[in-house]
C-alpha positions as CSV (number, residue, x, y, z in Angstrom):
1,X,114.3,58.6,110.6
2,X,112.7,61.8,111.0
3,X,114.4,63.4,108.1
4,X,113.3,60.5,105.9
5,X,110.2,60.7,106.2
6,X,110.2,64.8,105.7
7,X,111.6,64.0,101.9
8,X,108.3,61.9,101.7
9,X,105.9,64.2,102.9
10,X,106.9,67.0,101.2
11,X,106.8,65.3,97.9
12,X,103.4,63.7,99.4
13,X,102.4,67.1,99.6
14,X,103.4,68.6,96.6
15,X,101.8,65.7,94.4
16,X,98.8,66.3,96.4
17,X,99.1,70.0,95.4
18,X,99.4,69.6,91.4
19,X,96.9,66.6,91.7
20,X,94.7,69.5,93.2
21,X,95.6,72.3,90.1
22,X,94.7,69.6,87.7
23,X,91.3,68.7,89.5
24,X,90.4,72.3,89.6
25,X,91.5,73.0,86.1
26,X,89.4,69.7,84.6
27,X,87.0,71.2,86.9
28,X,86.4,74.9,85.9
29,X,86.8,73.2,81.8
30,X,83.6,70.6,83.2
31,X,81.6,73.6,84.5
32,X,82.1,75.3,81.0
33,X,80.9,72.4,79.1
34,X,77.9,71.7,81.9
35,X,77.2,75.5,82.4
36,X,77.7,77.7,79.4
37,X,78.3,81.0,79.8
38,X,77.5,83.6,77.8
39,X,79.6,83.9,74.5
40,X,81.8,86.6,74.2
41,X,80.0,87.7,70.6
42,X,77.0,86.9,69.0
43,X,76.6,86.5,64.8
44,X,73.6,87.7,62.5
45,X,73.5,86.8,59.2
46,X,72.7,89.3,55.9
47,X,70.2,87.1,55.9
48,X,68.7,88.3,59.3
49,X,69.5,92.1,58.1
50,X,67.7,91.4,54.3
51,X,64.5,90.4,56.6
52,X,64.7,93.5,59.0
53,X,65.2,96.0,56.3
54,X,62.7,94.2,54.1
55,X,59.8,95.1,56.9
56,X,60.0,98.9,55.8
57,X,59.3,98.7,52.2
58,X,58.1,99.8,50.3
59,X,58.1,103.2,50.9
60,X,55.9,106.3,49.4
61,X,57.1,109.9,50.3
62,X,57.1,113.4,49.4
63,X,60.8,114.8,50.1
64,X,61.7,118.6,49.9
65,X,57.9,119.4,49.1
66,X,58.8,118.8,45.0
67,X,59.3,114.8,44.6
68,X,57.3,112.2,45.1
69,X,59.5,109.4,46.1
70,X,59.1,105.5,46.2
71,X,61.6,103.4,48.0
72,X,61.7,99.2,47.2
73,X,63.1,96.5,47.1
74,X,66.0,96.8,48.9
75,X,68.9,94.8,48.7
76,X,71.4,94.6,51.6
77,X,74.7,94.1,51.6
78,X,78.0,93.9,53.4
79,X,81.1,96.6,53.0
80,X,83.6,94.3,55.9
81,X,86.1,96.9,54.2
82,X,84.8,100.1,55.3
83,X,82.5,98.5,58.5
84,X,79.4,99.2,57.0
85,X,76.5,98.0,55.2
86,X,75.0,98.8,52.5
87,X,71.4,98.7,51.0
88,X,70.5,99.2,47.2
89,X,67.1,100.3,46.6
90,X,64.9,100.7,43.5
91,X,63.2,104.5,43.1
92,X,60.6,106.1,41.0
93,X,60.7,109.3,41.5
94,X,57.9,112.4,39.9
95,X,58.3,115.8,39.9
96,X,56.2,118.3,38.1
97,X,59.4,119.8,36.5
98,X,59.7,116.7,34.7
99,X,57.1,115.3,32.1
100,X,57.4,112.0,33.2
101,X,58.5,109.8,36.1
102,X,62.4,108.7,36.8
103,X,63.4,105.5,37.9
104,X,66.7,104.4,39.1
105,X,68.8,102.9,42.0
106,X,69.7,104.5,45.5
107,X,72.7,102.8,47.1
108,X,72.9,104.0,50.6
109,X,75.2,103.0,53.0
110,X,75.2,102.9,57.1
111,X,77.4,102.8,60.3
112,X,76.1,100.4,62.9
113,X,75.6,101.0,66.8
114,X,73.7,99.7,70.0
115,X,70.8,101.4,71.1
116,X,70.6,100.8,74.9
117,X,67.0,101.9,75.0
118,X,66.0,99.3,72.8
119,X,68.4,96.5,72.9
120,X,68.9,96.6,69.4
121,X,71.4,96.8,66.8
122,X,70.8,100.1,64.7
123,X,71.4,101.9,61.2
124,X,73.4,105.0,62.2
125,X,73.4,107.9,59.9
126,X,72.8,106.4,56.3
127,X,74.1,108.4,53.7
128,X,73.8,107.9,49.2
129,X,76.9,106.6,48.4
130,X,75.4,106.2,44.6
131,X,72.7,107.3,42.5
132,X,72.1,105.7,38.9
133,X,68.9,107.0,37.1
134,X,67.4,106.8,33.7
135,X,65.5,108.9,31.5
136,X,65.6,112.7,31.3
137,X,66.9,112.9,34.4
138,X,70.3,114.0,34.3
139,X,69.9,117.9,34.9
140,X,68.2,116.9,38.1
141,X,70.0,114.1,39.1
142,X,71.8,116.5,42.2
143,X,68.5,117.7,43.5
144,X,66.7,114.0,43.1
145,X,69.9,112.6,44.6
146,X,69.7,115.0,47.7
147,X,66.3,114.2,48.0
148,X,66.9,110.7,48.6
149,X,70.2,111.7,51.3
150,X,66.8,113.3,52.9
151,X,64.6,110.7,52.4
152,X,66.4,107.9,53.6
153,X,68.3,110.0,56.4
154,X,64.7,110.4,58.2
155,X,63.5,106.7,57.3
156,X,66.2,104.7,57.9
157,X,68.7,106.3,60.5
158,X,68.4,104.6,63.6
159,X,66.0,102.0,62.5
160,X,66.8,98.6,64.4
161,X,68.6,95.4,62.5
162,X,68.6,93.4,65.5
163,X,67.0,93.5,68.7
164,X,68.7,91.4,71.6
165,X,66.3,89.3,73.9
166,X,66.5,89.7,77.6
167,X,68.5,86.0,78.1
168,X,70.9,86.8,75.6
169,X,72.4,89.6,77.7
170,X,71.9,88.3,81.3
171,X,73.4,85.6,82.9
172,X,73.4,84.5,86.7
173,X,72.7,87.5,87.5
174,X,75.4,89.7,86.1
175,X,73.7,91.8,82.9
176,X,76.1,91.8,79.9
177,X,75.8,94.8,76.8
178,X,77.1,94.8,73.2
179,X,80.3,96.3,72.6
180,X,82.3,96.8,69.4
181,X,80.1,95.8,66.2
182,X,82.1,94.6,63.2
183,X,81.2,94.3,59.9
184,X,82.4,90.6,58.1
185,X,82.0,89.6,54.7
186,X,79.2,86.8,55.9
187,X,77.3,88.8,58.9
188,X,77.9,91.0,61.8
189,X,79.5,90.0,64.8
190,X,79.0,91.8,68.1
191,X,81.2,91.9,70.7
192,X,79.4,91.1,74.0
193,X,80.9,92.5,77.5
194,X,80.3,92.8,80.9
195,X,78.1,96.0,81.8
């Protein structure tokens, strides 16, 4: 009799054991749904970028002592292929070597990365990727061109995109950070991990 009711116990036992496994799993998928955690990335549109960017302009400098430079209307935009963005500006350029004033189109583009400091998404070292300008310009259109490398090097490199908020980062106590920042064709995605 004893070894019958072993058989029983054991399988008792071993019920009560998955029946326990399933508890805890709908358990831990309950908490998730009752208690959300913080994702693993957050999303910004181009929209959100367009806005950021948009603060700064426009923009009225001299560069290299010799031009007088205006920056606006920028235009951002998304390079998913080469992790970057981009931002296409309208310039009017004056010079004394020239009789009158150029005008053309800067198109500049920029590495992203996290500024701890801040808590911000940043424009790292923006570079000219294109220069289009009209007029008498094209003997110049090297020095005008390095002129605006200069110009939006200082104004633009490390300016912030997107600043975090405290909550987004922190979570029952455990402080989270941005990670890898990826470039998509309809925003930027960063990767969010435990500091």
């Amino acid at each position: 009799m004893t070894q019958a009711v072993a058989p029983k116990r054991r399988r008792f036992f071993l019920a009560a054991l998955s029946g326990a496994g399933v508890l805890a799993l709908g358990s831990r998928t309950c908490a998730a749904a009752i208690f959300p955690f913080i994702p693993d990335h957050y999303t910004f549109s181009q929209a959100q970028v367009q806005e950021a960017v948009q603060r700064k302009f426009p923009l009225q400098r001299t560069a290299s002592q010799i031009f007088d430079v205006t920056l606006a209307d920028p235009l951002v935009g998304l390079a998913p292929d080469r992790n970057r963005i981009t931002v296409r500006l309208n310039a009017r350029l004056a010079t004394p070597f020239m009789p009158e004033p150029v005008t053309g189109v800067f198109t500049l583009s920029s590495q992203l990365a996290y500024d701890a400091p801040s808590h911000s998404v940043i424009l790292l070292s923006p570079t000219v990727d294109d220069s289009q300008l009209t007029g008498d310009a094209a003997q110049y259109n090297q020095q005008i061109s390095a002129a605006g490398a200069a110009l939006a090097a200082q104004f633009l490199d490390r300016y912030p995109i997107y600043t975090f908020k405290p909550e987004q980062l922190q979570f029952a106590g455990v402080t989270y950070e941005p990670g890898t920042i990826t470039v998509l064709t309809n925003g930027i995605r960063v990767q969010i991990v435990e500091k």
